[in-house]
C-alpha positions in Angstrom: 108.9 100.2 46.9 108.7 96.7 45.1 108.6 94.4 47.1 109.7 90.4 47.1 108.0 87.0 48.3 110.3 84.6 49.7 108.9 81.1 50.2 110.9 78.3 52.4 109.7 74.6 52.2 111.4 71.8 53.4 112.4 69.1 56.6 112.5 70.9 59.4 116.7 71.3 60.9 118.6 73.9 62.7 119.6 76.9 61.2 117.0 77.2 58.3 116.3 80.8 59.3 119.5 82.0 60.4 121.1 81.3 56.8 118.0 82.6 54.9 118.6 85.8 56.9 121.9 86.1 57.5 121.8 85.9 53.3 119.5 88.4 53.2 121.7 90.3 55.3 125.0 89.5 53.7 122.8 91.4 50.4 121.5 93.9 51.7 117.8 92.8 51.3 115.2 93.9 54.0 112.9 91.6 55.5 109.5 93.7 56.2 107.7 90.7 57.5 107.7 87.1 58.0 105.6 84.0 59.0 107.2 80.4 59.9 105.2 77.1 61.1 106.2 73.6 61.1 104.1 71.0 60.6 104.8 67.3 61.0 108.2 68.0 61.2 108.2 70.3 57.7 109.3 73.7 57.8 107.0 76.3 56.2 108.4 80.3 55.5 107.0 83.1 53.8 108.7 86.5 54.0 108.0 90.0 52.3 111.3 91.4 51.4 112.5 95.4 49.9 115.1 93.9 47.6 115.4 97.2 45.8 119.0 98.2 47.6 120.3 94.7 47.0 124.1 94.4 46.2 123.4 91.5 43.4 120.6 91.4 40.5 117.2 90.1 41.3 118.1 86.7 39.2 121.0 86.3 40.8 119.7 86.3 44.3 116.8 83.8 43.0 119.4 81.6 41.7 121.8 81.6 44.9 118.9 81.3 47.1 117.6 78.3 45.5 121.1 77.1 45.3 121.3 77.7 49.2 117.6 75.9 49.6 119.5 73.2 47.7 122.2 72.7 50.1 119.9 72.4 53.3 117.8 69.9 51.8 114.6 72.6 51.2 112.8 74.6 48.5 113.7 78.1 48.2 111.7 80.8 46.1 111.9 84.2 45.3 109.3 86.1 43.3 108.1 89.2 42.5 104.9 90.5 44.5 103.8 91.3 40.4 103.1 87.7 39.8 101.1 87.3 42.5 98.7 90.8 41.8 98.5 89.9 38.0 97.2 86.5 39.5 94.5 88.2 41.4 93.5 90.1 38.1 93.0 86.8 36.1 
């Protein structure tokens, strides 16, 4: 399994996790763990996802999640956990 990193910055508001998930859902991407906090009123995410049953191509869930980030005012990023294990090689 290769899995994804999902990262969610932004003001905190209602409904910030129930869209990123019910997304998720909607694509068939399963979330295997996540972490929220909030901070001085900013909202913090990380989730590890299995995207590798997903019903769209790993650039197009990047783009519509950011797009979706976008419309609630916050940051949205997906990425491959590659990046960041060639980061802790360097």
């Amino acid at each position: 399994m290769r899995k994804s990193i999902i990262t969610v910055v932004g003001k905190d508001q209602v409904g910030i996790i129930a869209r990123v998930c019910a997304y998720l859902a909607d694509n068939n991407v399963n979330i295997l763990d996540i972490s929220q906090t909030i901070v001085d009123g900013f909202f913090n995410m990380m989730m590890i996802c299995d995207a590798n049953n997903a019903n769209k191509e790993f650039l197009t869930l990047s783009d519509e999640l950011e797009a979706l980030g976008k419309s609630m005012g916050c940051i949205i990023k997906l990425q491959r956990e590659e990046i960041f294990e060639s980061m802790q090689r360097i």
